[in-house]
Biopython code that builds the backbone (N, CA, C, O; Angstrom):
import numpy as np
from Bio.PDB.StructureBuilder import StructureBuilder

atoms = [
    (1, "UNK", "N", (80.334, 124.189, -35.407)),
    (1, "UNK", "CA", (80.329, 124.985, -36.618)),
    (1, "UNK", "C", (79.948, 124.092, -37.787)),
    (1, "UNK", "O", (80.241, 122.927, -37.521)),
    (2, "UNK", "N", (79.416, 124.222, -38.946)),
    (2, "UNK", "CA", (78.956, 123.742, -40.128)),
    (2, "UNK", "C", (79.682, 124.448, -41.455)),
    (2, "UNK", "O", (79.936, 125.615, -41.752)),
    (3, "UNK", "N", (79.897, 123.102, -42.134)),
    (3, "UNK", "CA", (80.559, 123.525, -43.512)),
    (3, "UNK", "C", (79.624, 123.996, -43.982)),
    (3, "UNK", "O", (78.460, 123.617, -43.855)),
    (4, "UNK", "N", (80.170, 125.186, -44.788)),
    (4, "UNK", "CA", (79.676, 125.509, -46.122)),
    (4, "UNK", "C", (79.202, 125.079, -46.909)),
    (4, "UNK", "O", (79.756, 124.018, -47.195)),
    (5, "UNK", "N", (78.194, 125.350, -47.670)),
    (5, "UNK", "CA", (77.197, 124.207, -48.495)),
    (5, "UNK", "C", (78.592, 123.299, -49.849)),
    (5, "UNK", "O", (79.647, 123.883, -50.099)),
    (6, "UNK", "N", (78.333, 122.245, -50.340)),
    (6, "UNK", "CA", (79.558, 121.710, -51.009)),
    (6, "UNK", "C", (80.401, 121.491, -50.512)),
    (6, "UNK", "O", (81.233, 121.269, -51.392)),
    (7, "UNK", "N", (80.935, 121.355, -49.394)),
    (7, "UNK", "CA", (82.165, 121.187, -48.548)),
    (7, "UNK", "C", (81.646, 120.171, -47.714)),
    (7, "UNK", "O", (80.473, 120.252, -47.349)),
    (8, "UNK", "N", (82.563, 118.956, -47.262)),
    (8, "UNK", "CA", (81.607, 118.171, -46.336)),
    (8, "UNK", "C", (83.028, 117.406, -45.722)),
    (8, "UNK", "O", (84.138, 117.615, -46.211)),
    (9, "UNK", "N", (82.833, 116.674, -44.798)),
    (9, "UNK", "CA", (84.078, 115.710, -44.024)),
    (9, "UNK", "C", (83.595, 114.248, -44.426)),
    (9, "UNK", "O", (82.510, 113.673, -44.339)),
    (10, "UNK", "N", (85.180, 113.789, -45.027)),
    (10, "UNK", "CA", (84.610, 112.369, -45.477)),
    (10, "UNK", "C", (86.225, 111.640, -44.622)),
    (10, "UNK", "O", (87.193, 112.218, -44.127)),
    (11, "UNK", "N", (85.802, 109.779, -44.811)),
    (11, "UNK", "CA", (87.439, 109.362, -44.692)),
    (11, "UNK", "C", (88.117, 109.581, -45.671)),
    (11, "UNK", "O", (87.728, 110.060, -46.736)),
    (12, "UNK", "N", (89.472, 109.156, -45.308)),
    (12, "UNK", "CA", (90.119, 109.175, -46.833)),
    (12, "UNK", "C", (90.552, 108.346, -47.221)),
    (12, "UNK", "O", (91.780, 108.274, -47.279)),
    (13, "UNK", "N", (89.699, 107.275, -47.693)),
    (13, "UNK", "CA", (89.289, 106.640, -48.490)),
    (13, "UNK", "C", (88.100, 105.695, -48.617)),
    (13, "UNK", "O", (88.445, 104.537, -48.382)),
    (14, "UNK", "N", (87.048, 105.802, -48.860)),
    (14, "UNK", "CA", (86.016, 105.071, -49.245)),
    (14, "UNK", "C", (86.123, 103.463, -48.913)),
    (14, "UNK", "O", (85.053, 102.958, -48.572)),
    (15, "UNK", "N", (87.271, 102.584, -48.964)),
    (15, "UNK", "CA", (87.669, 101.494, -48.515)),
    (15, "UNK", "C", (87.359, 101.418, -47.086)),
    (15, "UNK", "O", (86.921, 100.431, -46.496)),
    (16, "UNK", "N", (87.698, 102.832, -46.481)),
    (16, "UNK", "CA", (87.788, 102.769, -44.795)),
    (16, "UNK", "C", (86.201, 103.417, -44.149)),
    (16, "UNK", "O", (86.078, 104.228, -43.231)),
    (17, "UNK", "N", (85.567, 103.041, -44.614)),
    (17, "UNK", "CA", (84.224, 103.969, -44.043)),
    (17, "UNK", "C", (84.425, 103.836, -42.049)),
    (17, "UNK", "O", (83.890, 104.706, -41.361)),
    (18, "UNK", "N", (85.018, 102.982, -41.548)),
    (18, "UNK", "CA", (85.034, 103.122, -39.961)),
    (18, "UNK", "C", (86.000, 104.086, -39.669)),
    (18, "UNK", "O", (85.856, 104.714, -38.621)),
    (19, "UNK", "N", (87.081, 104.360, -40.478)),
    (19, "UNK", "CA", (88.091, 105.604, -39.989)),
    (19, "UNK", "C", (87.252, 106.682, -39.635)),
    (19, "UNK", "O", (86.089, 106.733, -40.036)),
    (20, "UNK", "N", (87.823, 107.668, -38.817)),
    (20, "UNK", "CA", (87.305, 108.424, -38.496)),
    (20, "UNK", "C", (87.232, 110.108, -39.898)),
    (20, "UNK", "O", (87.934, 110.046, -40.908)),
    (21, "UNK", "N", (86.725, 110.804, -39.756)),
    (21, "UNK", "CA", (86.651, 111.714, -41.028)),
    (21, "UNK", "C", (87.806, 112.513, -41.062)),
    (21, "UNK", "O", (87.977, 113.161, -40.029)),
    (22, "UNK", "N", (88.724, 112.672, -42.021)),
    (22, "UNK", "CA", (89.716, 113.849, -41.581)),
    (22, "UNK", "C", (90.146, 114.209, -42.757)),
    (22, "UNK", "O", (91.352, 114.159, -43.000)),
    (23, "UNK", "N", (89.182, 114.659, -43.748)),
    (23, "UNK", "CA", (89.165, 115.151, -45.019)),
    (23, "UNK", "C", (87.992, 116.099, -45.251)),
    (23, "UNK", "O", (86.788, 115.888, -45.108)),
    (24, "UNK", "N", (88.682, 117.260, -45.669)),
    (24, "UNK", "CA", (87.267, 118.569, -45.515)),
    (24, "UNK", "C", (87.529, 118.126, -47.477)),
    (24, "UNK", "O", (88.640, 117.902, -47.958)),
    (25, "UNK", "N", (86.443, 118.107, -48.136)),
    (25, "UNK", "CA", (86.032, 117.592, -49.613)),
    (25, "UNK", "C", (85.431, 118.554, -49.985)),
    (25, "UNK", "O", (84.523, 118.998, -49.282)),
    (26, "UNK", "N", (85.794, 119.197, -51.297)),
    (26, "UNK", "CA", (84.743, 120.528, -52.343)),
    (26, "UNK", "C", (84.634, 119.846, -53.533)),
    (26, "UNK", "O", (85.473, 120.294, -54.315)),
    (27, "UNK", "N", (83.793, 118.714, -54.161)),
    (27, "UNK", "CA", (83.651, 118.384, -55.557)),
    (27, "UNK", "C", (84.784, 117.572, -56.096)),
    (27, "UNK", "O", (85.445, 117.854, -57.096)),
    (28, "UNK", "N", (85.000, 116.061, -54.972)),
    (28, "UNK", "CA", (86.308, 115.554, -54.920)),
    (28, "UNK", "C", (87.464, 116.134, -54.757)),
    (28, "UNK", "O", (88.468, 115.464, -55.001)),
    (29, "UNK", "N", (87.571, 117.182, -54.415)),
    (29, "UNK", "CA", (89.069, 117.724, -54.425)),
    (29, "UNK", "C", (89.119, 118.051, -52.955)),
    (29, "UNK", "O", (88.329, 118.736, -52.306)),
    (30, "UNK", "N", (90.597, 117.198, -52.421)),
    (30, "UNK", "CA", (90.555, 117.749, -50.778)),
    (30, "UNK", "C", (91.229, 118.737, -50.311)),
    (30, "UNK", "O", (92.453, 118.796, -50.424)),
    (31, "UNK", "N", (90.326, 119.873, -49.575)),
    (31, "UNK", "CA", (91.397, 121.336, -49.542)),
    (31, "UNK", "C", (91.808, 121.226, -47.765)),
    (31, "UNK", "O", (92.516, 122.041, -47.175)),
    (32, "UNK", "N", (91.263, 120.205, -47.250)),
    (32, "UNK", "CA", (92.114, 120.217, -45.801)),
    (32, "UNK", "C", (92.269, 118.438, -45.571)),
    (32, "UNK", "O", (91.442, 117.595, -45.921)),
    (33, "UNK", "N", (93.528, 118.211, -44.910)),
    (33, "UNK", "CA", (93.276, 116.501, -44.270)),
    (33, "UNK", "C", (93.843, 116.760, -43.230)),
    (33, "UNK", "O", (94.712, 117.618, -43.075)),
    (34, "UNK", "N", (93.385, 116.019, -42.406)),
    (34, "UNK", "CA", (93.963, 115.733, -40.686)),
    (34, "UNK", "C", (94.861, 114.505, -40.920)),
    (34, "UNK", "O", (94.979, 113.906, -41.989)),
    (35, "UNK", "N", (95.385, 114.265, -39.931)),
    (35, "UNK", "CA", (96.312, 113.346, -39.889)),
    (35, "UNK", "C", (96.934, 112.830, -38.166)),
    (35, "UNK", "O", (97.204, 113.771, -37.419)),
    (36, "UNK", "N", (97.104, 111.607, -37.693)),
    (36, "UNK", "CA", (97.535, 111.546, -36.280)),
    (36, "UNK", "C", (99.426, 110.845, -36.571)),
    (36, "UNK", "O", (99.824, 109.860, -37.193)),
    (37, "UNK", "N", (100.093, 111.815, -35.859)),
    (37, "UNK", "CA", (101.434, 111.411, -36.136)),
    (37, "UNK", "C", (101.241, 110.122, -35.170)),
    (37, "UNK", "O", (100.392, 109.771, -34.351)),
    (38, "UNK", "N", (102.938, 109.381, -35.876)),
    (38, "UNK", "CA", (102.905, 107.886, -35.175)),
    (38, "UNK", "C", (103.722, 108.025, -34.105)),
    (38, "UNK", "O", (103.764, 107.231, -33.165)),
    (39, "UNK", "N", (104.430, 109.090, -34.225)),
    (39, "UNK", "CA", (105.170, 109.211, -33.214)),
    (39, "UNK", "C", (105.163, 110.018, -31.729)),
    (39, "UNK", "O", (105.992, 110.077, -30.821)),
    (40, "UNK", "N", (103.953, 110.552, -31.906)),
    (40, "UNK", "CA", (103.650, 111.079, -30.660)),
    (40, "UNK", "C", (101.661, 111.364, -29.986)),
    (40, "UNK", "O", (101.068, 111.618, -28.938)),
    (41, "UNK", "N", (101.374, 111.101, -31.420)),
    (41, "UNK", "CA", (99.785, 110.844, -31.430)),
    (41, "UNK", "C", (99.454, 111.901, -31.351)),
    (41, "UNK", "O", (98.291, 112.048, -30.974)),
    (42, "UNK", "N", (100.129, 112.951, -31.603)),
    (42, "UNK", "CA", (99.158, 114.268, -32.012)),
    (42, "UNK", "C", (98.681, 114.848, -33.363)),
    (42, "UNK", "O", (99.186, 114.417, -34.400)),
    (43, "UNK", "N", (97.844, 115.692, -33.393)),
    (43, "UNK", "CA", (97.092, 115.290, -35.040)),
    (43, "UNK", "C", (97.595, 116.973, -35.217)),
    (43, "UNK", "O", (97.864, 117.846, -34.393)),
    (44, "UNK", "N", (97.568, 116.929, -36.856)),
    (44, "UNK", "CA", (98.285, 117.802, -37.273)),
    (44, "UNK", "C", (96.999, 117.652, -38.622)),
    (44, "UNK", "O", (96.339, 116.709, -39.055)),
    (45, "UNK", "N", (97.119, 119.429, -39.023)),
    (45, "UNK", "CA", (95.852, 120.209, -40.360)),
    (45, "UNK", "C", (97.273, 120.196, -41.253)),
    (45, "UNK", "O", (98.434, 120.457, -40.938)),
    (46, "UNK", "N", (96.703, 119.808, -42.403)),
    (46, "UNK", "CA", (96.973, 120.256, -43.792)),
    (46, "UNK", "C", (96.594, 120.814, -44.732)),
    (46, "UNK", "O", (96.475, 120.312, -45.849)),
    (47, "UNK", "N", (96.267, 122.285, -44.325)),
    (47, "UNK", "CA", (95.704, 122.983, -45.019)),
    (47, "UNK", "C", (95.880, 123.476, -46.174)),
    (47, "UNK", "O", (97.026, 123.925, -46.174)),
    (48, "UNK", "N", (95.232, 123.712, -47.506)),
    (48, "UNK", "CA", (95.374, 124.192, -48.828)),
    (48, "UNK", "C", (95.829, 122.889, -49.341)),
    (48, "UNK", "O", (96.442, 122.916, -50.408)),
    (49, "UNK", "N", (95.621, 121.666, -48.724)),
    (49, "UNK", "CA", (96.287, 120.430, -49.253)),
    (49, "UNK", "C", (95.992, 120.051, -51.009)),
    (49, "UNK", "O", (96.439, 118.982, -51.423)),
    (50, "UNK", "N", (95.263, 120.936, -51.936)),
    (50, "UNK", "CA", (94.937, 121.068, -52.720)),
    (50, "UNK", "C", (96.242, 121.441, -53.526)),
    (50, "UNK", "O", (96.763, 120.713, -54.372)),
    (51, "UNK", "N", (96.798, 122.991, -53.041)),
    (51, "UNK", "CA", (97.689, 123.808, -53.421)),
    (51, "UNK", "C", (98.917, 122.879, -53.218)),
    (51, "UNK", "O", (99.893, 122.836, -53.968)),
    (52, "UNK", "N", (98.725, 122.138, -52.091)),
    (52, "UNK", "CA", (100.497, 122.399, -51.558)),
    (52, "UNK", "C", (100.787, 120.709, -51.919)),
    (52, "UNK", "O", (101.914, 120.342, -52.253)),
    (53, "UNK", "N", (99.749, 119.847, -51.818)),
    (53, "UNK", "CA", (99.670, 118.487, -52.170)),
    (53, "UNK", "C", (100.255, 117.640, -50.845)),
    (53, "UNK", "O", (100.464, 118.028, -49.696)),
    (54, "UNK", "N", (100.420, 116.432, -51.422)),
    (54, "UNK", "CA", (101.134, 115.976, -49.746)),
    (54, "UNK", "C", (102.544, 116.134, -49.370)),
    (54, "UNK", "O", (103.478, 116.302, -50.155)),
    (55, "UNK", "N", (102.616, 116.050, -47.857)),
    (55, "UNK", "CA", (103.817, 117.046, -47.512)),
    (55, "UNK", "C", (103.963, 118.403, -47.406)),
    (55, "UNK", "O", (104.960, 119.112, -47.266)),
    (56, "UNK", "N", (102.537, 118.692, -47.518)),
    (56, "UNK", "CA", (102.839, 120.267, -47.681)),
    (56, "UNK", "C", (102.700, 121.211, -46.360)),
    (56, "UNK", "O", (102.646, 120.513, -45.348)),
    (57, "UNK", "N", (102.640, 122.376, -46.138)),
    (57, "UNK", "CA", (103.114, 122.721, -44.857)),
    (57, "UNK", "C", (101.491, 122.368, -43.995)),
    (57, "UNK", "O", (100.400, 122.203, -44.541)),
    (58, "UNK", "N", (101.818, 122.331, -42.480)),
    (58, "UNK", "CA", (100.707, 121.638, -42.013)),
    (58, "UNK", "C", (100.583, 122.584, -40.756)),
    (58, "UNK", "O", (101.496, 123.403, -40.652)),
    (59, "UNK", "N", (99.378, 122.611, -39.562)),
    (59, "UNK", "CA", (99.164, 122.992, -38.574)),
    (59, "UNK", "C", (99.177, 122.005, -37.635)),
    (59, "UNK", "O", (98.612, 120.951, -37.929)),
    (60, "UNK", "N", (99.966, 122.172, -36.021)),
    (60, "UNK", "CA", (99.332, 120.847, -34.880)),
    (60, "UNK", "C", (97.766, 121.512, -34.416)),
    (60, "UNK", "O", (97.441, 122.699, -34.404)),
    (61, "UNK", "N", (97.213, 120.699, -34.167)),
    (61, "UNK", "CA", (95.561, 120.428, -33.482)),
    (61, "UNK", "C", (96.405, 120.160, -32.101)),
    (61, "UNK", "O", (97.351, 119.377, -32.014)),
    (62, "UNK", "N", (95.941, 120.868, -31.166)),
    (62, "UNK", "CA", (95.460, 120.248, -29.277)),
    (62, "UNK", "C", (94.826, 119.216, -30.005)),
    (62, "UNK", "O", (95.589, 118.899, -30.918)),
    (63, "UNK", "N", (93.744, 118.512, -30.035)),
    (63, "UNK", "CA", (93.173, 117.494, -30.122)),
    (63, "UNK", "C", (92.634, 117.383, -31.501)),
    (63, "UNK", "O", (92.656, 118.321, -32.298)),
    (64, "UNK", "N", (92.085, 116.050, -31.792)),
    (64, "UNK", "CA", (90.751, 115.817, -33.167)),
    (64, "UNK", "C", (89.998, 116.520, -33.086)),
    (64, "UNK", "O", (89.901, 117.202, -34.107)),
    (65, "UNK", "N", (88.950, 116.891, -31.914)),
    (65, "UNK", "CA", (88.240, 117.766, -32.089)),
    (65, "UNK", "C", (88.300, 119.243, -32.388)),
    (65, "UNK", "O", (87.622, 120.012, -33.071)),
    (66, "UNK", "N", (89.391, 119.352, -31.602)),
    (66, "UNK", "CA", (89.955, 121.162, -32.009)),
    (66, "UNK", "C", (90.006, 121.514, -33.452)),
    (66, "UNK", "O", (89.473, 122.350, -34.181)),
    (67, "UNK", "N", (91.025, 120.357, -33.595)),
    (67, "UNK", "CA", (91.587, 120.063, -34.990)),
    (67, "UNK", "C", (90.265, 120.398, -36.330)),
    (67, "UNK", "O", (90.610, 121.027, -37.331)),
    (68, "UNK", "N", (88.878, 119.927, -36.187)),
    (68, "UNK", "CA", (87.935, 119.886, -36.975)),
    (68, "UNK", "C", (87.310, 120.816, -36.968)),
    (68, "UNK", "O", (86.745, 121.192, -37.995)),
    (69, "UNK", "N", (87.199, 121.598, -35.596)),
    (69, "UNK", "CA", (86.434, 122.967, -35.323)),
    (69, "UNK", "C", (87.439, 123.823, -36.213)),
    (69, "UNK", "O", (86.943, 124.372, -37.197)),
    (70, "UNK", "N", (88.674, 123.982, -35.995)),
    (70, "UNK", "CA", (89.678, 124.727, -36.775)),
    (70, "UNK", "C", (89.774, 124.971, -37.841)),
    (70, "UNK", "O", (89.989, 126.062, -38.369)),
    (71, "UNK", "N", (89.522, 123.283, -38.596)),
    (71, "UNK", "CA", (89.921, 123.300, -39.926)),
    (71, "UNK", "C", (87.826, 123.764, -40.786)),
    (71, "UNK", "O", (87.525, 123.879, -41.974)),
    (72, "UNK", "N", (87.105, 123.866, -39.799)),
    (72, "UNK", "CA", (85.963, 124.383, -40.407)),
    (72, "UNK", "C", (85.756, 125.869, -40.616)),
    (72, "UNK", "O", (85.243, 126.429, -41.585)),
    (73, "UNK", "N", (86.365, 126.502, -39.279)),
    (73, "UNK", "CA", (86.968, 127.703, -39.296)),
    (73, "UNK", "C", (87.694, 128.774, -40.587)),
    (73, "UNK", "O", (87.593, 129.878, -41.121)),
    (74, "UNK", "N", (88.487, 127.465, -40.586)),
    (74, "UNK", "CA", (89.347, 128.153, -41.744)),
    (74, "UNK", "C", (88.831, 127.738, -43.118)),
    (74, "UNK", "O", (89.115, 128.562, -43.988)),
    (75, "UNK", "N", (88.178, 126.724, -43.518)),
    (75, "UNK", "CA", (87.301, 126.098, -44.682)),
    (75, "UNK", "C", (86.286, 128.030, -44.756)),
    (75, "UNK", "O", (86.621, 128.864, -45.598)),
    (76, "UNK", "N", (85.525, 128.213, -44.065)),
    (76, "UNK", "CA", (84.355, 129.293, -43.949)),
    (76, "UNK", "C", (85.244, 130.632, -44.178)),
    (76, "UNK", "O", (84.891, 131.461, -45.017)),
    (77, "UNK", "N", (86.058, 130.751, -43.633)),
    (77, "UNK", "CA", (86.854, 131.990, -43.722)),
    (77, "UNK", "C", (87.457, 132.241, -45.225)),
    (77, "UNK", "O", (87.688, 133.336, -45.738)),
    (78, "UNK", "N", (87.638, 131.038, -45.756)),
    (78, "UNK", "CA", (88.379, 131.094, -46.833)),
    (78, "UNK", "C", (87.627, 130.740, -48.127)),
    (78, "UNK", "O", (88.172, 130.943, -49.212)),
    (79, "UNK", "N", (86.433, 130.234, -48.048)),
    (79, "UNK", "CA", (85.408, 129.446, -48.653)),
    (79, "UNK", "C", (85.482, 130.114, -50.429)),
    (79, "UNK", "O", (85.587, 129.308, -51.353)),
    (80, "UNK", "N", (85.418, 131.469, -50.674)),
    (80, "UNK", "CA", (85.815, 131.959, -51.703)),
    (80, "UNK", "C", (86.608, 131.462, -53.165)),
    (80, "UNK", "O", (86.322, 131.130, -54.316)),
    (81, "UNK", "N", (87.939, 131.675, -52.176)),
    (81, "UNK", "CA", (88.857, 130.934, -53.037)),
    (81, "UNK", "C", (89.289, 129.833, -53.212)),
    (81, "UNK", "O", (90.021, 129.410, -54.108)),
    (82, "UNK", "N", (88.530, 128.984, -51.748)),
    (82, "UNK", "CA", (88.715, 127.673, -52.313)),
    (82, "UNK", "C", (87.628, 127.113, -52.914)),
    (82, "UNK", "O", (87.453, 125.897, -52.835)),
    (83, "UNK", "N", (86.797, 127.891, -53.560)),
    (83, "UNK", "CA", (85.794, 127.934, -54.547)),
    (83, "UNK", "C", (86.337, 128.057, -56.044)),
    (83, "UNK", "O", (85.959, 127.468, -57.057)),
    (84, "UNK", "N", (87.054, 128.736, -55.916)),
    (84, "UNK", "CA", (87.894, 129.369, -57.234)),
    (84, "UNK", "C", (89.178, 128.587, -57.445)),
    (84, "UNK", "O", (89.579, 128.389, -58.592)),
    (85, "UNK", "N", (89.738, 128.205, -56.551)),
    (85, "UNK", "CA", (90.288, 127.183, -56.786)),
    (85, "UNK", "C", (90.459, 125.623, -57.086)),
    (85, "UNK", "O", (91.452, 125.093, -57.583)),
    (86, "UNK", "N", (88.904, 124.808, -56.548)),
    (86, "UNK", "CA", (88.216, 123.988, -57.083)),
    (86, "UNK", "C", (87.677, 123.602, -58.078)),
    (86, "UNK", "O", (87.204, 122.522, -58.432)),
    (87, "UNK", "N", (87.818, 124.963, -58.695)),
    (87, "UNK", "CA", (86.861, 125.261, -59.850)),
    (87, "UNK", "C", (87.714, 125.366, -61.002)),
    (87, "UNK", "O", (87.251, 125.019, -62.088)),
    (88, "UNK", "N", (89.028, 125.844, -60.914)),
    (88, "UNK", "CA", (90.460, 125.751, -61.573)),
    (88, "UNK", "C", (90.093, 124.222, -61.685)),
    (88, "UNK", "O", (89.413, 123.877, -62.651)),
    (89, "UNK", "N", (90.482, 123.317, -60.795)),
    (89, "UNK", "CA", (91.334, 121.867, -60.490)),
    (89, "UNK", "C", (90.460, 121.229, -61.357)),
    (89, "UNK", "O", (90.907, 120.342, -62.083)),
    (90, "UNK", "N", (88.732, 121.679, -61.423)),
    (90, "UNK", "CA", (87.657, 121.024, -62.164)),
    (90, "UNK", "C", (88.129, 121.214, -63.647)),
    (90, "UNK", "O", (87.907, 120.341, -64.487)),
    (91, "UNK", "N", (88.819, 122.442, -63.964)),
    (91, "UNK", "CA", (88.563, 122.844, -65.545)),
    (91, "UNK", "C", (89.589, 122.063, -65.789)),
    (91, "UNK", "O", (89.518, 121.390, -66.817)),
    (92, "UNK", "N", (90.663, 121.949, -65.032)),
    (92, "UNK", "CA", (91.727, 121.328, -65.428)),
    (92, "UNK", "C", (92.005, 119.604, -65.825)),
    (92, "UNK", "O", (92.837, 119.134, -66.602)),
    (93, "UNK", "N", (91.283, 119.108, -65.228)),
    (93, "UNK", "CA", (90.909, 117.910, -64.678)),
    (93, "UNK", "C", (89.942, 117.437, -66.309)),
    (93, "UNK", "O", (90.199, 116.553, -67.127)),
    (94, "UNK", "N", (88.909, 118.362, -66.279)),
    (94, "UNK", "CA", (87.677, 118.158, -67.663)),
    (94, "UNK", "C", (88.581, 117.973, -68.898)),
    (94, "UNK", "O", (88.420, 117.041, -69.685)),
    (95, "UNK", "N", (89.889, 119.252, -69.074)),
    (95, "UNK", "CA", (90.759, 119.420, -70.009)),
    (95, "UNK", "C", (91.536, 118.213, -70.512)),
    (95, "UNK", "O", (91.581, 117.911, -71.705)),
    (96, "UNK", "N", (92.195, 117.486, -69.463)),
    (96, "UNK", "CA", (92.922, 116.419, -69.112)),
    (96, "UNK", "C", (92.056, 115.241, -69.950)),
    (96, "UNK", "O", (92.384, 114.514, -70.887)),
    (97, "UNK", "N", (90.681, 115.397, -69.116)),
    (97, "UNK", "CA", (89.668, 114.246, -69.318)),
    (97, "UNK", "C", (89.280, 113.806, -71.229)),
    (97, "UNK", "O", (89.062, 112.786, -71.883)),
    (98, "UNK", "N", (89.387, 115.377, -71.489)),
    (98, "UNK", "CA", (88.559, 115.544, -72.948)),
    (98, "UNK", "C", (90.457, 114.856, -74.056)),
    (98, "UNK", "O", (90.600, 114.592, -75.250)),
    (99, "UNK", "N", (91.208, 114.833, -73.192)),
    (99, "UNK", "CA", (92.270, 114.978, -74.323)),
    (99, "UNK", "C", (93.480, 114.424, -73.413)),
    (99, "UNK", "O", (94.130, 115.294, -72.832)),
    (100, "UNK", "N", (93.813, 113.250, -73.243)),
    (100, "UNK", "CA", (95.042, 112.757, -72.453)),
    (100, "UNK", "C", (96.039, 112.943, -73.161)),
    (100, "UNK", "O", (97.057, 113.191, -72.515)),
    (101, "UNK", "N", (96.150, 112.920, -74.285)),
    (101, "UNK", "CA", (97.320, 113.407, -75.154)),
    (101, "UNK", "C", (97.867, 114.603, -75.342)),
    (101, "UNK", "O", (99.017, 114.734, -75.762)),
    (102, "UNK", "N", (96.867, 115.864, -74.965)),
    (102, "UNK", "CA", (97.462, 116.898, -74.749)),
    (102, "UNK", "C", (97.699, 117.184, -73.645)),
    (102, "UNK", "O", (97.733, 118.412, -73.564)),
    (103, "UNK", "N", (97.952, 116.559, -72.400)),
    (103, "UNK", "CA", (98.147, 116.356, -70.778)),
    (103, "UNK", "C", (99.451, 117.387, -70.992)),
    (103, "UNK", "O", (99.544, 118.574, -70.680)),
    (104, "UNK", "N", (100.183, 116.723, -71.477)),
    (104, "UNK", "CA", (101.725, 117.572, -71.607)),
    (104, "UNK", "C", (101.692, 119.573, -71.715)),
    (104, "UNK", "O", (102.426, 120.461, -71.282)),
    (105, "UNK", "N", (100.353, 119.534, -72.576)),
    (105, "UNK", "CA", (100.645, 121.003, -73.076)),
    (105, "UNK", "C", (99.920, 121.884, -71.842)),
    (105, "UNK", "O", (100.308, 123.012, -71.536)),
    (106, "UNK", "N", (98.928, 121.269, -71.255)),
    (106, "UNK", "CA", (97.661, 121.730, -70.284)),
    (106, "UNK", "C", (98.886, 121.846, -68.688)),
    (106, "UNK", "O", (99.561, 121.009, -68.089)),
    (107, "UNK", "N", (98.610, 123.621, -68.491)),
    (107, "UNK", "CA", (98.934, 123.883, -67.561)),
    (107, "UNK", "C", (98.498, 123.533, -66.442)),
    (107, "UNK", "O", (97.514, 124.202, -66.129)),
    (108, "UNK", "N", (98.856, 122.605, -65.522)),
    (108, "UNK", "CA", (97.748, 122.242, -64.466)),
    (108, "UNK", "C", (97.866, 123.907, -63.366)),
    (108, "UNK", "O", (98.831, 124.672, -63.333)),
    (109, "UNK", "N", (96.408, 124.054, -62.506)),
    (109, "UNK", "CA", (96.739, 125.047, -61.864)),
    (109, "UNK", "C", (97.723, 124.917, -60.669)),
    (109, "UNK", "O", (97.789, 126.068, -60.239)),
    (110, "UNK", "N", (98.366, 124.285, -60.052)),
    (110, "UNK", "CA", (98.904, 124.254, -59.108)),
    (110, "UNK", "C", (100.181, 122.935, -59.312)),
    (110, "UNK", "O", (100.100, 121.777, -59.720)),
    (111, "UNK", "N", (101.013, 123.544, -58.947)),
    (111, "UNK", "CA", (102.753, 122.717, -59.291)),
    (111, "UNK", "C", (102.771, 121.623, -59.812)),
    (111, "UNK", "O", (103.025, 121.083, -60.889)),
    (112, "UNK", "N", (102.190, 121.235, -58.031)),
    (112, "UNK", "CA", (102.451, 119.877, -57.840)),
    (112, "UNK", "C", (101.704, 118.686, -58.444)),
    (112, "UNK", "O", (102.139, 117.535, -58.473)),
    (113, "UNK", "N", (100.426, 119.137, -58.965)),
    (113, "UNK", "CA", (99.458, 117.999, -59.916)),
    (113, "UNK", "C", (99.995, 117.977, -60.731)),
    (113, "UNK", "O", (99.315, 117.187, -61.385)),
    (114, "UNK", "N", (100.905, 118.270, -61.434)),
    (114, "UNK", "CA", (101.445, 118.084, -63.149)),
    (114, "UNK", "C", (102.326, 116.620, -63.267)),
    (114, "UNK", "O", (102.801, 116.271, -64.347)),
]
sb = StructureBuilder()
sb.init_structure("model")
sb.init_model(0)
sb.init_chain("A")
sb.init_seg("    ")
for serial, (resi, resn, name, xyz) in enumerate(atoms, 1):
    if name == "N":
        sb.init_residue(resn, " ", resi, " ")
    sb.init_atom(name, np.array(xyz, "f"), 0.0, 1.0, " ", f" {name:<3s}", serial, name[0])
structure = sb.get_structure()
């Protein structure tokens, strides 16, 4: 399956270019990350990781690969609003950018970025 145009799989973090990809990306903002627990090596979706931030509620993957077909799945299905919601995080973010001093008054869209 193929992302949606603007949506792409990167590592997470630019430091690690050999990690493997487990970040679905819309215009810097990450709305899915994979992850492999340490304790049993199974990989687990964090979806809306935008909304919910880290820690937030997650899916298990059968495997990495499942895991990426899945989380493209649900990237396409949902592509809309996490359009509209990217697009929030952007205005919010510009707002922030144009005026750090009014950080305090600027509603961020979602809880947990504030």
């Amino acid at each position: 399956m193929t992302l949606p145009s603007g949506f792409h799989w990167s590592t997470r973090s630019a430091s690690l270019p050999e990690d493997l990809p487990t970040v679905i990306v819309c215009d810097g903002v990450w709305v899915v990350a994979m992850f492999q627990r340490v304790d049993n090596g199974r990989w687990v979706a964090s979806l809306d990781r935008h909304r919910n931030g880290p820690g937030g509620p997650s899916r298990p993957c059968s495997s990495y690969e499942q895991g990426r077909a899945g989380a493209e799945m649900w990237v396409t299905r949902h592509e809309a609003r996490l359009r509209d919601d990217v697009d929030q995080i952007r205005r919010y973010r510009d707002a922030v950018q144009a005026n750090r001093l009014a950080k305090a008054s600027i509603e961020p869209p979602f809880g947990w970025m504030g």
